[in-house]
Structure formats: C-alpha cells, structure tokens
MMTF fields as JSON, N, C-alpha, C and O atoms, coordinates in Angstrom:
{
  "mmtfVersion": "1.0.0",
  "mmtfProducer": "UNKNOWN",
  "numBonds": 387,
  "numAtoms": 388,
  "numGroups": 97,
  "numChains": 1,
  "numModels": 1,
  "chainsPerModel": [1],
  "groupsPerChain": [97],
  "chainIdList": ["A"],
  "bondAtomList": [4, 2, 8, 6, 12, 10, 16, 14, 20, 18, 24, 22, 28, 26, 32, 30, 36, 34, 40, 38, 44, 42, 48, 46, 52, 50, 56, 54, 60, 58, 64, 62, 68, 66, 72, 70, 76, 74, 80, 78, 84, 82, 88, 86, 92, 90, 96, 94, 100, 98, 104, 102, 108, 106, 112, 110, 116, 114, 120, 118, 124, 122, 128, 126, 132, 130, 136, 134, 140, 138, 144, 142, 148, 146, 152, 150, 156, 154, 160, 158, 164, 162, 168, 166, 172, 170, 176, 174, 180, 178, 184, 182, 188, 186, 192, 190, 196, 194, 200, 198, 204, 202, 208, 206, 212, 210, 216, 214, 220, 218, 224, 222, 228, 226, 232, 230, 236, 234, 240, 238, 244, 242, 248, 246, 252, 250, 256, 254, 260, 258, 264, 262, 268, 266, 272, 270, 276, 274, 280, 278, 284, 282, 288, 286, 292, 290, 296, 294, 300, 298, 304, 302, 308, 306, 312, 310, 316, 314, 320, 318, 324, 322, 328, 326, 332, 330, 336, 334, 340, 338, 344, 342, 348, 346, 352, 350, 356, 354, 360, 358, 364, 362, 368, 366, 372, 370, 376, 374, 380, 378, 384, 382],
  "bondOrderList": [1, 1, 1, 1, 1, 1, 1, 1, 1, 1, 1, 1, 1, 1, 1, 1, 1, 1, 1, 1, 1, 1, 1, 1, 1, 1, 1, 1, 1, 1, 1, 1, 1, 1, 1, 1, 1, 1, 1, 1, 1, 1, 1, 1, 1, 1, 1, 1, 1, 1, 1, 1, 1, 1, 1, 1, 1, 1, 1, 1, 1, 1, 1, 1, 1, 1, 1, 1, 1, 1, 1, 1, 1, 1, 1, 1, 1, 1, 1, 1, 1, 1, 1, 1, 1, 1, 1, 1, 1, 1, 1, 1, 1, 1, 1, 1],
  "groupList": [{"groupName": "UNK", "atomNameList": ["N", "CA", "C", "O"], "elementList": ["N", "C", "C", "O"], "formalChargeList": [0, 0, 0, 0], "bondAtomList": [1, 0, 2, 1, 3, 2], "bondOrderList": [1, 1, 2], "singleLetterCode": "X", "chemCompType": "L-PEPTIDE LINKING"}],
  "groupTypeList": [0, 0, 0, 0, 0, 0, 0, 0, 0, 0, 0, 0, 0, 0, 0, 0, 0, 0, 0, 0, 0, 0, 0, 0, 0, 0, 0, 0, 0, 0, 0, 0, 0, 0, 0, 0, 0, 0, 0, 0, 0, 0, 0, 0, 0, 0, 0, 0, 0, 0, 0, 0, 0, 0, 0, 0, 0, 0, 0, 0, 0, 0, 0, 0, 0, 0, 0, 0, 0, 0, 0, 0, 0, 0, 0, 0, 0, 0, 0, 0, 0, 0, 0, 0, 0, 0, 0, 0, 0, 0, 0, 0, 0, 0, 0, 0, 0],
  "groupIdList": [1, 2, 3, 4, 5, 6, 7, 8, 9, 10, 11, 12, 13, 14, 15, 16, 17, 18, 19, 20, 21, 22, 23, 24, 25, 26, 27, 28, 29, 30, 31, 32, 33, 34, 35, 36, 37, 38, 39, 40, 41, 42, 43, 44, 45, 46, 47, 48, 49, 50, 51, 52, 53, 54, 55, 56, 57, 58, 59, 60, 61, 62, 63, 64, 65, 66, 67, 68, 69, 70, 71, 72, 73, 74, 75, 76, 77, 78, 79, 80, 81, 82, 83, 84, 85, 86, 87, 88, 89, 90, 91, 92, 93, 94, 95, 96, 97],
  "secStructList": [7, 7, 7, 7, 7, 7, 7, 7, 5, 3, 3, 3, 3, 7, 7, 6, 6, 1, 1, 1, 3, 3, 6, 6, 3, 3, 7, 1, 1, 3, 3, 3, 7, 7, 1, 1, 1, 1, 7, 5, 7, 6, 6, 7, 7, 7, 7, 1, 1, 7, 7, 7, 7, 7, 7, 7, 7, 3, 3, 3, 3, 7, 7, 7, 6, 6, 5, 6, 6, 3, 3, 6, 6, 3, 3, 7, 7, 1, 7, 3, 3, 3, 3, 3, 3, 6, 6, 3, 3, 3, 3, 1, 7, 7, 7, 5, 7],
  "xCoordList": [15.31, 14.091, 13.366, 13.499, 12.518, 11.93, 10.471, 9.986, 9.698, 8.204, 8.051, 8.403, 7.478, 6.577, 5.323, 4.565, 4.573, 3.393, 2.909, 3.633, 1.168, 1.093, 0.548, -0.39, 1.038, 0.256, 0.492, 1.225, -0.461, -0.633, 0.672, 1.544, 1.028, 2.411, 1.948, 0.974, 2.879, 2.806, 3.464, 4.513, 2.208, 2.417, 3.173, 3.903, 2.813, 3.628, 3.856, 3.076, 4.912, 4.453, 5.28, 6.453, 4.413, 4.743, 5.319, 5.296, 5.863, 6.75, 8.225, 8.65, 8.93, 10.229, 11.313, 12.528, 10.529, 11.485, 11.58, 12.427, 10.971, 10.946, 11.936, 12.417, 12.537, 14.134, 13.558, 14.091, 12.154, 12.284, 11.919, 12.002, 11.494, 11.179, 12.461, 13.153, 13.073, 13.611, 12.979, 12.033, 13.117, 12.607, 11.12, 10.701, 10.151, 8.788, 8.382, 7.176, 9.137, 8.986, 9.126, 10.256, 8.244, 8.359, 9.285, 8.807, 10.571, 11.591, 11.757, 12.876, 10.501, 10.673, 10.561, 10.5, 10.485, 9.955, 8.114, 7.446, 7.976, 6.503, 6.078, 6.69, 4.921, 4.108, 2.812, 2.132, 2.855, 2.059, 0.649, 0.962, -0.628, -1.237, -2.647, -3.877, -2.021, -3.405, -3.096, -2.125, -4.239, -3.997, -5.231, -5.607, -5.891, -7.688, -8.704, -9.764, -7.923, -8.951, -8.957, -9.903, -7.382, -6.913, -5.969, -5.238, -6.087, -5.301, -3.71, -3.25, -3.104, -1.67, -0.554, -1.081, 0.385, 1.514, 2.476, 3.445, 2.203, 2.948, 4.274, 4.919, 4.902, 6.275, 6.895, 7.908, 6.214, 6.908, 7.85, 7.375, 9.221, 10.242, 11.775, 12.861, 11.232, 12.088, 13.472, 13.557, 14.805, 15.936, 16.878, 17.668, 16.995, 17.564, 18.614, 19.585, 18.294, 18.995, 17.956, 16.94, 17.989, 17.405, 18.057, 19.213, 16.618, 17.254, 17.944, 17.936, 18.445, 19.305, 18.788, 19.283, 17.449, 17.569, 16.518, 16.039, 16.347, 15.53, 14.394, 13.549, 14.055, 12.606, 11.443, 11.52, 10.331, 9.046, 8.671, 9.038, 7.481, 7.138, 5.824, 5.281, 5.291, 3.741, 2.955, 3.477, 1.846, 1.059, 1.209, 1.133, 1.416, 1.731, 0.735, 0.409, 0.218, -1.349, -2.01, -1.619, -3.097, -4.304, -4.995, -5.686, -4.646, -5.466, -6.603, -6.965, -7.16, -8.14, -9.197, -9.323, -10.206, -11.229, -12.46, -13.205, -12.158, -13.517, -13.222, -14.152, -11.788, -11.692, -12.303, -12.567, -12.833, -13.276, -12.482, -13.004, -10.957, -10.421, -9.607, -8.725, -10.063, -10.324, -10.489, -11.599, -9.975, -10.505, -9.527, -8.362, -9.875, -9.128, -7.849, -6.787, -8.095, -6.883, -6.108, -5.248, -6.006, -5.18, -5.602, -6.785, -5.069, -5.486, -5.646, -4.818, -6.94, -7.433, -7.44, -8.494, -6.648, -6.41, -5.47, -4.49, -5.693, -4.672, -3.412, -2.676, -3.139, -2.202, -2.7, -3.817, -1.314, -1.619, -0.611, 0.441, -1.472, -0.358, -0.464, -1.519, 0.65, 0.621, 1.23, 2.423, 0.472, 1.125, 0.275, -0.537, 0.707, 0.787, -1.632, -2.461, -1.624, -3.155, -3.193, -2.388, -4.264, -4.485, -4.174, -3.357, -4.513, -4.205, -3.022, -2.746, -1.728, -0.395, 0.265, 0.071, 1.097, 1.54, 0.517, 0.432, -0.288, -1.642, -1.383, -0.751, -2.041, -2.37, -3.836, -4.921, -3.647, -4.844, -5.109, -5.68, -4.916, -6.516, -7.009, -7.159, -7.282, -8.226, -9.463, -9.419, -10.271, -12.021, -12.779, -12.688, -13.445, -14.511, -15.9, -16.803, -15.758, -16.401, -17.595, -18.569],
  "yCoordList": [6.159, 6.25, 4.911, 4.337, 4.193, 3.479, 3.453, 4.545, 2.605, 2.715, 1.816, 0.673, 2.097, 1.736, 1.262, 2.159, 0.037, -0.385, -1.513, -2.503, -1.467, -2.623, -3.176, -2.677, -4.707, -5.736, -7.037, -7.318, -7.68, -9.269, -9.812, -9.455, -10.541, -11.62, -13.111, -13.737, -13.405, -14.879, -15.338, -14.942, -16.81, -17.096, -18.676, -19.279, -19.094, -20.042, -20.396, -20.086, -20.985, -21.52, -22.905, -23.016, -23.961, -24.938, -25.878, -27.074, -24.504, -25.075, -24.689, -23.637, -25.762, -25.76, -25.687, -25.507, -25.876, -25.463, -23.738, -23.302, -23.0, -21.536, -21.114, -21.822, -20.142, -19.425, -19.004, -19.355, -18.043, -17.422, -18.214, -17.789, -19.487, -20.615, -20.495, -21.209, -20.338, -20.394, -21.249, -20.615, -22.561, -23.109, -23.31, -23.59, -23.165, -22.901, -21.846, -21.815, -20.319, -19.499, -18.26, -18.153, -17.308, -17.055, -15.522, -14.564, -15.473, -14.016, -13.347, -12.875, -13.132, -12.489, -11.168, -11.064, -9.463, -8.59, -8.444, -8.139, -8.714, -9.246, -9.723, -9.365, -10.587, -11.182, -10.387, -9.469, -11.313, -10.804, -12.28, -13.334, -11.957, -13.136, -13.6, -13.615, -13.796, -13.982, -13.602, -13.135, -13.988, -13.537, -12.937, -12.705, -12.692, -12.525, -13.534, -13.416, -14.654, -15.557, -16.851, -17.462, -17.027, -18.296, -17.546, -16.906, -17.774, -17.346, -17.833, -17.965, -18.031, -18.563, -17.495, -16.548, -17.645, -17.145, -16.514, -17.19, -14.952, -14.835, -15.108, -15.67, -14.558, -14.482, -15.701, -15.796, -16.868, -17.655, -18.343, -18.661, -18.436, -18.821, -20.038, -19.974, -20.672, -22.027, -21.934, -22.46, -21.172, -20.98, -22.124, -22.177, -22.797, -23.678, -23.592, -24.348, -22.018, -21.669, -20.982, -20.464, -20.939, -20.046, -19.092, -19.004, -17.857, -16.427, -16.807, -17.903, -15.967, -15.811, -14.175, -13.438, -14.1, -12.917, -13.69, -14.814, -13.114, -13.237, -12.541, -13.094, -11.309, -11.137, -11.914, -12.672, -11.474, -12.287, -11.465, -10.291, -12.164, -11.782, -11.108, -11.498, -10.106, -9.129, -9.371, -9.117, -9.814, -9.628, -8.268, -7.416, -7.887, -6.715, -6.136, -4.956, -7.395, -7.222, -8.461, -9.486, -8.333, -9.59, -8.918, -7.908, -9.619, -9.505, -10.806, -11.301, -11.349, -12.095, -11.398, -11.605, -10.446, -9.739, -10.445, -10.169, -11.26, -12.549, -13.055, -13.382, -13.061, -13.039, -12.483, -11.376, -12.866, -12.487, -11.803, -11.014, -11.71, -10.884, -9.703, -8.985, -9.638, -8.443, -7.779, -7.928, -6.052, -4.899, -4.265, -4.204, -3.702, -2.33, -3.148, -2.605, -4.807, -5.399, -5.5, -6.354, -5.194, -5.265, -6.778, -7.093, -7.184, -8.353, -7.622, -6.84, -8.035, -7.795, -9.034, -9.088, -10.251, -10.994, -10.857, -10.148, -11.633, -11.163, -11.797, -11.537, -12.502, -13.481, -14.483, -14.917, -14.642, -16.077, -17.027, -16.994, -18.298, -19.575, -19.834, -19.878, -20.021, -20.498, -21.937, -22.177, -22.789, -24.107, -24.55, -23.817, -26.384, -26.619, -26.959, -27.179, -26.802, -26.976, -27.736, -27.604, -28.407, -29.3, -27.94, -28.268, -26.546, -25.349, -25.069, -23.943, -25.958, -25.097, -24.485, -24.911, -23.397, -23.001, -21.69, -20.696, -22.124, -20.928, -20.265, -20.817, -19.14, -18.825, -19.817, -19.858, -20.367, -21.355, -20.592, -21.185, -19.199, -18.568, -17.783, -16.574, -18.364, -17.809, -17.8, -18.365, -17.383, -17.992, -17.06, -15.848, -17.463, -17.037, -16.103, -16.386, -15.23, -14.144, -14.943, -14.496],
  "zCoordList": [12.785, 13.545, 13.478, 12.396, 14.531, 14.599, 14.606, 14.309, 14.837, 14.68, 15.553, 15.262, 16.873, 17.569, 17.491, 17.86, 17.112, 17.237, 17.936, 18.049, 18.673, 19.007, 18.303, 17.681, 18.114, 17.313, 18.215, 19.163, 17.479, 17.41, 17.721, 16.929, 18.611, 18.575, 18.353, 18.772, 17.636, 17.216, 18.354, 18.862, 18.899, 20.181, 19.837, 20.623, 18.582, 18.453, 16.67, 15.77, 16.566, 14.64, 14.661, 15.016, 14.199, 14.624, 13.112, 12.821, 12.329, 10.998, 10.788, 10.311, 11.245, 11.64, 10.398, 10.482, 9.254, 7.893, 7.817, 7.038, 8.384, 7.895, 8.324, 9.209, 8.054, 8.082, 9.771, 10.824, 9.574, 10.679, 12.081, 13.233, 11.611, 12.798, 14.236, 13.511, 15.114, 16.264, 17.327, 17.795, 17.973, 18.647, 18.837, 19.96, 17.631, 17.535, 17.493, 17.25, 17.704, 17.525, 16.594, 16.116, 16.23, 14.839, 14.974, 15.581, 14.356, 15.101, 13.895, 13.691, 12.66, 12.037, 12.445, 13.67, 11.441, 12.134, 12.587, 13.575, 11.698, 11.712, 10.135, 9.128, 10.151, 8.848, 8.533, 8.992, 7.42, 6.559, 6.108, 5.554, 6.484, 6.578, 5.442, 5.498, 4.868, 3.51, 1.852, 1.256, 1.515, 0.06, -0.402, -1.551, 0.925, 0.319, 0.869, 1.483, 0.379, 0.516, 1.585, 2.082, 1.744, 2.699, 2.89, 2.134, 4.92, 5.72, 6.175, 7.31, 4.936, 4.305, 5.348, 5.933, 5.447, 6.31, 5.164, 4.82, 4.412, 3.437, 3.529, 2.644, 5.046, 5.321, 5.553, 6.246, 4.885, 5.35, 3.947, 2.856, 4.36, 3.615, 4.065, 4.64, 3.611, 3.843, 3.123, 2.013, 3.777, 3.337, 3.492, 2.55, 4.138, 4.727, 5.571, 5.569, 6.81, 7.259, 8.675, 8.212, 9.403, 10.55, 11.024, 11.438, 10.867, 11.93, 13.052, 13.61, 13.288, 15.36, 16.065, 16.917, 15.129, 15.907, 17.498, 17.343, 18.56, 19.434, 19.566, 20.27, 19.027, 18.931, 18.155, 17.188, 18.903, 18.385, 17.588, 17.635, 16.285, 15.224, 15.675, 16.709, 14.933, 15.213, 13.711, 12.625, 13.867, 12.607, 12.193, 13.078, 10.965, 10.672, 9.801, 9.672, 9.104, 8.36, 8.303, 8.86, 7.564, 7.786, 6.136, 5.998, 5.35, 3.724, 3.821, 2.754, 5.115, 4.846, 5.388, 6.594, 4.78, 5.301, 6.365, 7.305, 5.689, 6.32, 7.959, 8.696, 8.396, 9.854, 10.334, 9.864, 11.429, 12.965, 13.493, 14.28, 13.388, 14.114, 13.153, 13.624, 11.728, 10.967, 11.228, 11.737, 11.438, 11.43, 10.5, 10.893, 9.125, 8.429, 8.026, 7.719, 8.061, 7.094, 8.603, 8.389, 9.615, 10.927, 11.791, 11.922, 12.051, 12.972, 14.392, 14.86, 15.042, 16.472, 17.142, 17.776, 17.341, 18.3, 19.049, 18.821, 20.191, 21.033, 21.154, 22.106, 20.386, 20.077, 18.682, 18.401, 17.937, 16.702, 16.943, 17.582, 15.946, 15.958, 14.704, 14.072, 14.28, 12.821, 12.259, 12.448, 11.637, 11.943, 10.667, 10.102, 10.151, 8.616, 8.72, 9.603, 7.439, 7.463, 5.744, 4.822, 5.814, 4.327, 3.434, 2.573, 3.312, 2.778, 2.924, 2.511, 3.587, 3.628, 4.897, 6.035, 4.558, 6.172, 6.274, 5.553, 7.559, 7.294, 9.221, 10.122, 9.248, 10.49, 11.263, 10.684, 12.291, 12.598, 13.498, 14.413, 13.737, 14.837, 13.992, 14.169, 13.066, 11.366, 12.18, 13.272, 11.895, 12.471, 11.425, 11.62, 10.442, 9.535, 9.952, 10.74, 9.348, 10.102, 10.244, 10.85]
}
C-alpha cells in the first residue's frame, strides 16, 4: 500500500555532492528540514554516488517552528530550494516567522 500526500516539492537544490542531487534536482522520497533551530536539509547525504530514481523530493517535515511557512511541523510553501548557506546545506525559502 502506498500513501498519497500533498506536500511541498523541492523546486531546486543547488548541492551537487548529495546522493540524491540529479541534475539540480532533489529525487529523494522526500526530506526532512531542521533541527529546531537552523533550517539544515536533514536528508542530505554525500555518498559519492547519485540516485537514478526520477521523482522529485516533497518536504515531508519542517522541525524549524519559527518559519513562516510552519504549520504543525508541516511546511506550507508552495515550493523549496535548497542550496549551500554560511550555516551549511540549508533550505533557503526559510523566512523567520
């Protein structure tokens, strides 16, 4: 059985070491974005190998409460990009509540 949900798609991630990186695009099943406090890209893992799958990645959660596009730990944007920040590999449509 599968699970149907809508979420957030990552519209771009512009860190080309991550396994799940594909042409700028992120083909994990979906991520995981924070630690609480900085809006860090949990899922991100530098194997030294890249997925082949072709689907796009869905925010699947948001542990940074303080977003603007926070609701119930869920991300409410309508799209993310995730790309490198003085903080690391972070989501950059973060916006501080």
């Amino acid at each position: 059985m599968k699970v149907m949900i809508e979420m957030p798609l990552i519209r771009a991630c512009s860190i080309s070491e991550c396994t799940y990186n594909h042409d700028q695009g992120c083909h994990a099943r979906a991520i995981t974005i924070g630690d609480g406090n900085r809006p860090g890209c949990d899922t991100f893992f530098n194997g030294g190998t890249h997925c082949g799958s072709n689907g796009t990645a869905g925010v699947g959660a948001c542990k940074v409460a303080v977003c603007k596009h926070n609701t119930d730990f869920e991300c409410q944007a309508s799209d993310v990009t995730v790309g490198m920040t003085p903080n690391g590999v972070c989501c950059t449509t973060f916006s501080g509540g």
